[in-house]
Structure formats: C-alpha cells, structure tokens
C-alpha positions in Angstrom: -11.3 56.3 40.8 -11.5 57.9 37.7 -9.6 60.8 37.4 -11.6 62.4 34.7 -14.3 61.8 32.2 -14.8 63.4 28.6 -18.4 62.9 26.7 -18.1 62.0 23.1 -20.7 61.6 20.9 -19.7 59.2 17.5 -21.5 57.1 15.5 -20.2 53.5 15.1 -18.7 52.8 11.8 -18.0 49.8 10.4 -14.6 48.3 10.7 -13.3 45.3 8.4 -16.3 42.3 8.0 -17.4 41.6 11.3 -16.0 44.6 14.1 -16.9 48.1 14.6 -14.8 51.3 14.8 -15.9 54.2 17.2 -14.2 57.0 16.0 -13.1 60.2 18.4 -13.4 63.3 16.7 -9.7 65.4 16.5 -10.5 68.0 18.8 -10.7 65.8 21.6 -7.9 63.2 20.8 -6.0 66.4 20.7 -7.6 68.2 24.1 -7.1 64.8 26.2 -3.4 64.2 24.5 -4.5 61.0 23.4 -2.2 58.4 21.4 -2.0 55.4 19.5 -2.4 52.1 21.5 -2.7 54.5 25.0 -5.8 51.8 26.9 -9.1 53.5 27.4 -12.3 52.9 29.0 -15.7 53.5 27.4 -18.7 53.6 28.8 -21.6 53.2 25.9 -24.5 55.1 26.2 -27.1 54.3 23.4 -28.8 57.5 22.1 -32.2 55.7 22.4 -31.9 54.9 25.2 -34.3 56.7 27.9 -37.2 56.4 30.0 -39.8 57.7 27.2 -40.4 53.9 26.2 -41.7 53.4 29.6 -44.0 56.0 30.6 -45.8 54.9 27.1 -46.0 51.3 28.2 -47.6 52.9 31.4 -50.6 54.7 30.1 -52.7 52.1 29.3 -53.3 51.2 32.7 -56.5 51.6 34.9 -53.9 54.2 36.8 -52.7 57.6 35.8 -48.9 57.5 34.8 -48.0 60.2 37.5 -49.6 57.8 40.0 -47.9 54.4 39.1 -44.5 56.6 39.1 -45.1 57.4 42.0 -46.0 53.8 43.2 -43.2 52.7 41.6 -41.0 55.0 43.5 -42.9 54.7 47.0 -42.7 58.0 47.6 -45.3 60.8 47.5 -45.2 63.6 45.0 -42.6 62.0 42.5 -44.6 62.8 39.5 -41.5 65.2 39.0 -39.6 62.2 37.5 -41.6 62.3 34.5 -39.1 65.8 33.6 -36.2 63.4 33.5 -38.3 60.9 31.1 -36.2 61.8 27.9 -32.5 61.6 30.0 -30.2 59.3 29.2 -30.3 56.4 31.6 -27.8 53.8 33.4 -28.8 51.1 35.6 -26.7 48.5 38.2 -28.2 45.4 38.2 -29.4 46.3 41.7 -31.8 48.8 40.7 -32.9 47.2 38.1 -33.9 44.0 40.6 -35.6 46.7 42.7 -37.5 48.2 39.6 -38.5 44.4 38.3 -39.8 44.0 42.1 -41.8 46.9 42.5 -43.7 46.6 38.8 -44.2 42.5 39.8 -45.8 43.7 43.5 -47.5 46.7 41.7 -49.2 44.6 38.4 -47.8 41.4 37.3 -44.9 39.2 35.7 -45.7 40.2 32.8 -45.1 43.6 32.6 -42.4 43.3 35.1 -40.5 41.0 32.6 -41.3 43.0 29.6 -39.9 46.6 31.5 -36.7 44.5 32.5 -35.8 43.0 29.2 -35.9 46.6 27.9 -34.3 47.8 30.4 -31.0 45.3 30.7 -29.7 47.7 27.8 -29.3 50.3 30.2 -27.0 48.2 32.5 -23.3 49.1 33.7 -20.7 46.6 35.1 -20.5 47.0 39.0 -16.7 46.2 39.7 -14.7 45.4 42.5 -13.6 48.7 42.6 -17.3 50.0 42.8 -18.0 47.8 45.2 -15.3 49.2 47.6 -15.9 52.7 46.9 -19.5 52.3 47.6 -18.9 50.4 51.1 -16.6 53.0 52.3 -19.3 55.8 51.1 -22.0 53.5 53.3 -19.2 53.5 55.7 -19.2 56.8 56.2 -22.4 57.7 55.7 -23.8 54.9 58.8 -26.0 57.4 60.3 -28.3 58.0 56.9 -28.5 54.4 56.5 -28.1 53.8 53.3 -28.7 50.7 51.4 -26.3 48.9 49.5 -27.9 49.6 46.0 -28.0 53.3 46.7 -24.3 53.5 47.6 -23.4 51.7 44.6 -26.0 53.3 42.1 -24.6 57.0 43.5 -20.5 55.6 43.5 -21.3 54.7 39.5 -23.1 57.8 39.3 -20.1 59.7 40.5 -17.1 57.3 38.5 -19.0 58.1 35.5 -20.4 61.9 35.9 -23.6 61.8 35.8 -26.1 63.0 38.4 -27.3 60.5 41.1 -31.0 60.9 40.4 -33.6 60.1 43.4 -36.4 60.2 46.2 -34.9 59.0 49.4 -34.3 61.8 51.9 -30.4 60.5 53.0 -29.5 62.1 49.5 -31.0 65.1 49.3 -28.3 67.3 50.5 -25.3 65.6 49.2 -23.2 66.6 46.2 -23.9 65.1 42.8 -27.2 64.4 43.5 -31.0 65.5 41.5 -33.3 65.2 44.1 -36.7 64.5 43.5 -39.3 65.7 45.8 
C-alpha cells in the first residue's frame, strides 16, 4: 500500500537525443525530503486526457447524450456524469472491457473500437499487489457483492487518491467514493 501520494504537475522536457526528463519542482523535492537516486513511482496522467472527447463523439447519434450515458451506465438518472466530463480519468483494463461491451451491445463495433482505442491512454497497470488488496476488500465486503472489476477499479482508486467514481448502490456509502445517482 502506498503510504502517501503527492500531485505534481511538470511538463516533460527533453533529456539528451532520444529520453525525456520530468522535472519536480523544489518545493516539493524539498516538502517530501527527496534525494538523488532515492526510487519512485509515477503515475502519468496526461492533461488531455478526459471524458470531453467522448460525449462529443456521442451527439451525433439518433439518441440524446444524457440518454446513451445513461445506457451506457445501466442505471437510471446518470445524466449527472456528464459534471465529471472534464476530470481527469484512469481506467483498469477491466472497465475498459466493460465500457467496449456496453457501446458494442448499445451501437456497433465500430464505435466500440474507436471509444477503446482512445481510451487505452487512460489505462493503469493492475499489479499483484492490486489484485490482493482488491480480493481482501471483496472479501470483506461478501454481503454487497461486489464484482471483481469494481473491487479493483476502487483499490486503484484508493492506491492512487483519486475518488472511486460510480452508479452501483454497494458503493454509495463507503469512503473515497463520488456517487452518482
């Protein structure tokens, strides 16, 4: 488990002929005590990288956008997502099968493989770690039951500070979690 996490926001620079440097500004090298040669992990987040795209691939459907999110989602009501549009966004691959899934029952291959090729930039590394975490959280939580994708999209959520963000009920009143009526 990570014990705790600092947001930095850099731009790449670039670093000999073929590498890139990502430099940490002073006040925070100084704040977290950091050092030469002293391992960390990163966690990229591109700046562009958001649900806008999306919901303006959506519109030119037959369907309202507030509807199709709310297909996509297969819950009542969740036109609220559309407020988290412009967040920053990370994906496990198991979401990401469940979104391609849901967009190929909804409209068509196409689409469904367009949406996931733009979306694969959004994806984060589910380690063994993750996995464990995850399965002792499912453990624990039997009596919601909770699938496996959930448990793991909320453990990364957790590892990595950002809010768990969904529909399903078993969240609702658990820590670290926007839930979306």
């Amino acid at each position: 488990m990570l014990s705790k996490m600092v947001e930095v926001h850099s731009v790449f620079r670039k670093w000999g002929k073929s590498s890139l440097a990502f430099v940490i500004p002073k006040e925070i090298v100084e704040q977290e005590k950091l050092k030469p040669n002293q391992k960390l992990t990163a966690i990229l987040v591109n700046e562009n990288n958001n649900m806008a795209k999306t919901f303006g691939r959506l519109k030119n459907w037959k369907k309202p956008t507030d509807k199709i999110m709310r297909e996509i989602d297969d819950e009542k009501g969740n036109v609220n997502y559309s407020k988290f549009k412009n967040s920053k966004v990370v994906l496990s691959i198991l979401n990401l099968a469940e979104f391609h899934y849901k967009i190929l029952k909804d409209f068509n291959s196409k689409l469904a493989d367009e949406l996931i090729s733009e979306y694969e930039g959004f994806l984060i590394d589910i380690d063994i770690a993750t996995i464990k975490e995850a399965n002792e959280f499912r453990l624990l939580n039997k009596s919601r039951k909770l699938s496996y994708a959930d448990c793991i999209g909320y453990t990364i959520a957790r590892r990595i500070g950002l809010k768990f963000l969904t529909g399903d009920r078993q969240f609702s009143d658990m820590p670290n979690v926007e839930f979306v009526n």
